[in-house]
C-alpha positions as CSV (number, residue, x, y, z in Angstrom):
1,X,14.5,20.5,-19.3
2,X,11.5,18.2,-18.8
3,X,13.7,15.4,-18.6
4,X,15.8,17.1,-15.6
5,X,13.1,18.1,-14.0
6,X,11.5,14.3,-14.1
7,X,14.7,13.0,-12.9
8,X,15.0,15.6,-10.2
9,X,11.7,14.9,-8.4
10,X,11.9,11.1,-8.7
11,X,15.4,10.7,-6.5
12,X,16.4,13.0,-3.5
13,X,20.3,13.4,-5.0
14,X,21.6,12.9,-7.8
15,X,25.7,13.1,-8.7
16,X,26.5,15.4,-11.1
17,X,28.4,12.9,-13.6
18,X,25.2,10.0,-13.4
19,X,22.8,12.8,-14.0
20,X,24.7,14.6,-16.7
21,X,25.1,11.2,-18.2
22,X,21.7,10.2,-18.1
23,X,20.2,13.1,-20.0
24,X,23.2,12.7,-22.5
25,X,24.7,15.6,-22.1
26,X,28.0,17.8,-20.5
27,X,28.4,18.9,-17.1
28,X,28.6,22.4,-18.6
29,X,25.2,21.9,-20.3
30,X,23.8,20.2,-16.9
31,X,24.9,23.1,-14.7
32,X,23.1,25.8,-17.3
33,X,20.1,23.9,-16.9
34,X,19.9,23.5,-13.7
35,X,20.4,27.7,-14.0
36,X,17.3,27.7,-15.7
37,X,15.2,25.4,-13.4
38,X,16.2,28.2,-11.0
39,X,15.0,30.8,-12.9
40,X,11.7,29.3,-13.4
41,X,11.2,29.1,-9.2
42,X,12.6,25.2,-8.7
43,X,14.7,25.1,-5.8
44,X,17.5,22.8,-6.8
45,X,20.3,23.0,-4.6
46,X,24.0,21.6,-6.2
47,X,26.8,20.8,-4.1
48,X,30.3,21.3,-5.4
49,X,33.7,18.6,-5.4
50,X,34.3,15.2,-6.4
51,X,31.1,14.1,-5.0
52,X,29.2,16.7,-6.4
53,X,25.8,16.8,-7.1
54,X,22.0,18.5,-7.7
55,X,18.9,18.3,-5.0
56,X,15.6,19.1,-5.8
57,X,14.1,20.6,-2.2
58,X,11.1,22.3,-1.1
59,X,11.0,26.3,-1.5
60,X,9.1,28.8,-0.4
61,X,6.4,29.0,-2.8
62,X,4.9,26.3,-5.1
63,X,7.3,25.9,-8.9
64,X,5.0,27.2,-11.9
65,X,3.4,23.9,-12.6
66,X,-0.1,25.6,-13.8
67,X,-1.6,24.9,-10.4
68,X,-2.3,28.1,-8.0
69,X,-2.2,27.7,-4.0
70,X,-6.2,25.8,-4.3
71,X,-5.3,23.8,-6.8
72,X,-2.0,22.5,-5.3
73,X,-4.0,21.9,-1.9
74,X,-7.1,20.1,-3.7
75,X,-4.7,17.7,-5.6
76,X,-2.9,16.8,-2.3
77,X,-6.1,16.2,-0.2
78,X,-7.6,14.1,-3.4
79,X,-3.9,12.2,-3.5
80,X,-4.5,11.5,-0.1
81,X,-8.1,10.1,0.4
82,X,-7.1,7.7,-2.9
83,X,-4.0,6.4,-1.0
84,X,-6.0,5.6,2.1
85,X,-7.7,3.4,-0.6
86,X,-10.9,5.5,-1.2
87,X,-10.6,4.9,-4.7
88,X,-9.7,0.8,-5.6
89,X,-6.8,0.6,-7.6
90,X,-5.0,3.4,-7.7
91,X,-3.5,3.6,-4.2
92,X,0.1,2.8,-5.2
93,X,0.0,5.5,-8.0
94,X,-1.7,7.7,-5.5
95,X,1.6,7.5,-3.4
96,X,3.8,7.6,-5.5
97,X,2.2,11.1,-6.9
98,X,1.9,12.1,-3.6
99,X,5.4,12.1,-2.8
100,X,6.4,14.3,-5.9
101,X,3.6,16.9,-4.9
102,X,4.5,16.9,-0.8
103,X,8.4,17.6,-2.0
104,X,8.1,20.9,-3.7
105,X,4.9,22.2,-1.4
106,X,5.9,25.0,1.0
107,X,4.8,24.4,4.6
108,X,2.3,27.2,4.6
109,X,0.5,24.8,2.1
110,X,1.2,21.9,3.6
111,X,-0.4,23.4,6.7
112,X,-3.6,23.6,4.8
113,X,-3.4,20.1,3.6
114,X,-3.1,19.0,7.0
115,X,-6.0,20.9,8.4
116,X,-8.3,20.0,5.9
117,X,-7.8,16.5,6.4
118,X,-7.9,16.1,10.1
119,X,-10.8,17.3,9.8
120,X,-12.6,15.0,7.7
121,X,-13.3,11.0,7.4
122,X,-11.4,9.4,5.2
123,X,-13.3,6.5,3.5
124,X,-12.5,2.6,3.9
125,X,-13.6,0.5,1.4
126,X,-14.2,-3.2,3.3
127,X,-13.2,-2.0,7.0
128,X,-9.6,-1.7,6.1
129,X,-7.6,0.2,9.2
130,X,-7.0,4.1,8.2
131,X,-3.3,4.6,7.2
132,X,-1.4,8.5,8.0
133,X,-1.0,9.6,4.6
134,X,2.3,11.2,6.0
135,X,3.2,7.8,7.1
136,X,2.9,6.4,3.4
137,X,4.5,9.6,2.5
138,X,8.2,9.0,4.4
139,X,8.1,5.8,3.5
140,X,7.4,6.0,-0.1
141,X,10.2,8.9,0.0
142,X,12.7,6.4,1.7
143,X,11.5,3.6,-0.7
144,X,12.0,5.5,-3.5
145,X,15.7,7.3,-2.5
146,X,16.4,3.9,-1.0
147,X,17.0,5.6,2.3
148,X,17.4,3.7,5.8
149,X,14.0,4.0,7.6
150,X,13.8,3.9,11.1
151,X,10.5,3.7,12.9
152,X,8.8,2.4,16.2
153,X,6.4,-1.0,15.5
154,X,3.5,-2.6,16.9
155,X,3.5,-6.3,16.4
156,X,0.0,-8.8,16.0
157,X,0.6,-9.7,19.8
158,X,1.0,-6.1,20.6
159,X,5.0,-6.2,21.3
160,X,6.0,-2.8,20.8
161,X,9.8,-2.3,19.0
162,X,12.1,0.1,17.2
163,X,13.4,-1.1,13.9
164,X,15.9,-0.2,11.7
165,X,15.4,-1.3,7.9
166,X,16.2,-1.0,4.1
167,X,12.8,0.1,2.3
168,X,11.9,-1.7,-0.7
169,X,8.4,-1.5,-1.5
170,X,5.4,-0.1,-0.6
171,X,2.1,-3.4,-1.2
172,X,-1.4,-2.5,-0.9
173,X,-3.4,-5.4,-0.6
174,X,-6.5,-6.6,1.5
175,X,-7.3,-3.1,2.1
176,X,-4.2,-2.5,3.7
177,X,-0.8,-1.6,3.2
178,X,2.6,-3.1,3.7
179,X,6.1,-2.4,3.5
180,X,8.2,-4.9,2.3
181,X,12.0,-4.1,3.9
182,X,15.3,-6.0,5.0
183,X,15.5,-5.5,8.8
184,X,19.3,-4.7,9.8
185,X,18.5,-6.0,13.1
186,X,16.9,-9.2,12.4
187,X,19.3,-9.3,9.1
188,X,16.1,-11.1,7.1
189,X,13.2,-9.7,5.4
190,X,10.2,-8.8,6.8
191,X,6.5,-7.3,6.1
192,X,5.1,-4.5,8.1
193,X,1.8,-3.5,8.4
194,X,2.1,0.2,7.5
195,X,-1.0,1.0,9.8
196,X,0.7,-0.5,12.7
197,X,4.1,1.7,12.2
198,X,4.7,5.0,14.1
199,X,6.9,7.9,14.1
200,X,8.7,6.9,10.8
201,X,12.5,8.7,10.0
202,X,14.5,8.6,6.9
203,X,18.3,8.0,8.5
204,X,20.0,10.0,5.5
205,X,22.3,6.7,5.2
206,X,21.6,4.9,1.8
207,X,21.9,1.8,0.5
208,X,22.3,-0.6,-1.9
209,X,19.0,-2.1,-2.9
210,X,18.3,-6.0,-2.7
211,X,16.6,-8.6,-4.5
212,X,13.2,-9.3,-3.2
213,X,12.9,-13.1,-3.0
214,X,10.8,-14.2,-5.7
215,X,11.1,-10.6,-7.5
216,X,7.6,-9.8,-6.7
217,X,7.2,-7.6,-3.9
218,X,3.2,-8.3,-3.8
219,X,3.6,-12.3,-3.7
220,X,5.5,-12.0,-1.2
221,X,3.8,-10.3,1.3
222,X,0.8,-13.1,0.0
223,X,3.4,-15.8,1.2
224,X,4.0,-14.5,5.0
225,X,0.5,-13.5,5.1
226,X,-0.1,-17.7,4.6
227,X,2.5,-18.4,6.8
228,X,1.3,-16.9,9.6
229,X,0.0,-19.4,12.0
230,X,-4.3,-19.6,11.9
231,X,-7.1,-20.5,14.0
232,X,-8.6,-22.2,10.6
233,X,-8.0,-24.2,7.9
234,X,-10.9,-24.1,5.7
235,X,-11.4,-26.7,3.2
236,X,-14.0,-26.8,0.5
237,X,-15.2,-28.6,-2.9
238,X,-15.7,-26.2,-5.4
239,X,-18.1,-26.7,-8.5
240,X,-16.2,-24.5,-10.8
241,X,-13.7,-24.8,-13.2
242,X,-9.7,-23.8,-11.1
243,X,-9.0,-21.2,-13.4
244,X,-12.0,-19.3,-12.6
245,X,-12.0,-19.9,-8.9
246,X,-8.3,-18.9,-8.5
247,X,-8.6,-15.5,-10.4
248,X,-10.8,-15.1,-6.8
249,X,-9.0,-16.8,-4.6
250,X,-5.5,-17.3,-5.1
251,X,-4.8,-14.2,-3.2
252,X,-6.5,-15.8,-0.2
253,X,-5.7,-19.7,-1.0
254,X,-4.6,-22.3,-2.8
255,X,-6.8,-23.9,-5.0
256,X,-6.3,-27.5,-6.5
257,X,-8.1,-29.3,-9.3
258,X,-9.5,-32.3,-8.6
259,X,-11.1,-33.2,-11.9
260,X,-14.5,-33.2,-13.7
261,X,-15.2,-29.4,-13.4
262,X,-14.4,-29.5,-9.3
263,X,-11.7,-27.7,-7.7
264,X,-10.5,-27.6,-3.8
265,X,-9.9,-24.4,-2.3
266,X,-7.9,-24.2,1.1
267,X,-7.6,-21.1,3.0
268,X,-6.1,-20.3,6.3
269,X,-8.0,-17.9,8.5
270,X,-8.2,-17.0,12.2
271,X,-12.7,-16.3,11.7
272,X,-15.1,-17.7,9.3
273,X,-15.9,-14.7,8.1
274,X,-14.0,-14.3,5.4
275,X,-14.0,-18.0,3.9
276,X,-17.9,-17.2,3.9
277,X,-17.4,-14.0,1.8
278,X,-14.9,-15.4,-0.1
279,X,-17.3,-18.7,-0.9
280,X,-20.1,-16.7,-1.9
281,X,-19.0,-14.1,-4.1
282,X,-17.6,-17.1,-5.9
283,X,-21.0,-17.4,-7.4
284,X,-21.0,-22.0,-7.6
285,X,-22.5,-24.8,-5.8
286,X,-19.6,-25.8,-2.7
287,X,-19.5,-28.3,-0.4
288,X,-17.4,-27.6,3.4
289,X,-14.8,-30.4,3.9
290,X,-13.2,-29.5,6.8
291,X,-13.8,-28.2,9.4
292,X,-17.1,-29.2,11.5
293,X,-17.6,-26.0,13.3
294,X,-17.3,-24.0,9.6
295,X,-20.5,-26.4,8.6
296,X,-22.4,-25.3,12.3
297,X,-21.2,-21.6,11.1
298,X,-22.9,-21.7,7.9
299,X,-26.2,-23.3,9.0
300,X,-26.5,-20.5,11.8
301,X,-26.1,-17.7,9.2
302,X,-28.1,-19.5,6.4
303,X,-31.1,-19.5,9.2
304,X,-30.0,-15.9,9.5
305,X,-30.8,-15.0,6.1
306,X,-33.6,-17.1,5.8
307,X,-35.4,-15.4,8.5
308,X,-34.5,-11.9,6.9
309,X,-36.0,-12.6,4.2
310,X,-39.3,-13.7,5.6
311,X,-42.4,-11.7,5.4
312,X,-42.6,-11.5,9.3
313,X,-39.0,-10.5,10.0
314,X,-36.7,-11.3,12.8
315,X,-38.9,-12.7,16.2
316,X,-42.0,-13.5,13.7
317,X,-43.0,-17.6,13.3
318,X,-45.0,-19.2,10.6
319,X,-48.2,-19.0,12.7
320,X,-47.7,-14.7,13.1
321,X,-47.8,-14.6,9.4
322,X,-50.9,-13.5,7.5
């Protein structure tokens, strides 16, 4: 029964034969089951023919899984702050969970949910651009039921277009999310910033999922990250061993090894701030390569620091101090 239930809230629809076979048992067996999820207050829906098959649906009051109506509306609110990436590490997991709970919650609950969190602040962690938790929702959904998606887009430039896609995965990375989906119209693959998509709709038309190039959805949203065209190329000599520098780095860079415990790490960027962030919390000696104006940048906010950490503070010379 478990094992039903699991399969039931991990796929919108599932044929009566596929699912009967998966749990290893007869149709007959399946529909009694089902009978029983009933029973207990899950609102499985079953559709009858050749195509024939079970749903798992929202009802009109929350299935007895040991939560009551605070419970149910706490765990969606924490679900949601920890996919807006509040909590490092778990956002994908957080989604993921988040779709199972929003699936089964009546709408007077979901109500609640969405009261409660317009009116607070979400967190986020390194200035990372809030994401709609019902955003990540539909498409997590779609990803999951591999589900066309259709949704209105805002590009870099600020070109505005409606796209039609197959969902694949959901990447959070940089303290941001993407979706990694085969556009129909542009008949290629292609990354979306999630907080730059609006008005997201699951078509109802399925599909037959692809290979991601590469197999790892994660890599590559790295690789047309790096593709993009930059302002900067940022070259530097690092006094480490490569190993150590690309556990850092080589989300951000490539990093070479020159020899003699130095390494060269290139990154592409369109400000310096990062490449200074990135340098420092590296924690080893460095020297800029190319180019000139990232030298001029460092001086500027080495004298910065060195200032703020004078006795005098900022607008204070050596001949104020006492």
């Amino acid at each position: 029964m478990l094992r039903l239930l699991s399969l039931l809230q991990t796929h919108r629809y599932w044929p009566g034969s596929e699912l009967a076979e998966r749990l290893g048992v007869s149709e007959r067996t399946l529909r009694r089951d089902v009978d029983r999820l009933r029973e207990l207050g899950y609102p499985v829906e079953s559709t009858r023919g050749v195509a024939g098959g079970y749903q798992l649906r929202s009802g009109a009051a929350m299935p007895p899984l040991l939560l009551d109506d605070e419970e149910a509306v706490a765990i969606a609110v924490g679900l949601r702050t920890a996919a807006q990436g509040a909590v490092e590490g778990i956002e994908e997991t957080s989604v993921r969970a988040l779709a199972k709970v929003v699936q089964v919650m009546p709408p007077r609950l979901r109500n609640r949910v969405e009261a409660l969190c317009s009116s607070t602040s979400p967190a986020t962690p390194g200035g990372g651009p809030t994401v709609d938790a019902v955003t990540l929702t539909v498409i997590a959904q779609a990803c999951r039921d591999t589900e066309m998606l259709r949704f209105a887009y805002t590009s870099r430039d600020g070109e505005e277009t409606r796209r039609l896609v197959e969902p694949h995965r959901l990447v959070p990375l940089w303290h941001r999310w993407y979706l990694v989906a085969w556009d129909v119209g542009r008949n290629d693959w292609r990354t979306f910033r999630v907080d730059r998509v609006r008005e997201p709709r699951a078509t109802g038309a399925r599909f037959a999922p692809r290979e991601i190039p590469g197999g790892d959805a994660a890599e590559f949203v790295r690789r047309r990250h790096r593709s993009l065209p930059k302002r900067y190329r940022v070259v530097a000599e690092v006094h480490a061993d490569a190993a150590d520098v690309r556990r850092t780095a080589a989300s951000w860079g490539t990093v070479e090894e020159l020899g003699g415990g130095v390494c060269r790490l290139t990154v592409h960027a369109d400000t310096f701030d990062w490449p200074t962030l990135l340098l420092v919390s590296l924690g080893a000696e460095f020297h800029v390569v190319d180019p000139p104006e990232f030298r001029s940048y460092l001086r500027e906010r080495a004298e910065q620091f060195l200032r703020a950490t004078g006795p005098g503070g900022p607008g204070q010379g050596a001949g104020d101090r006492s």
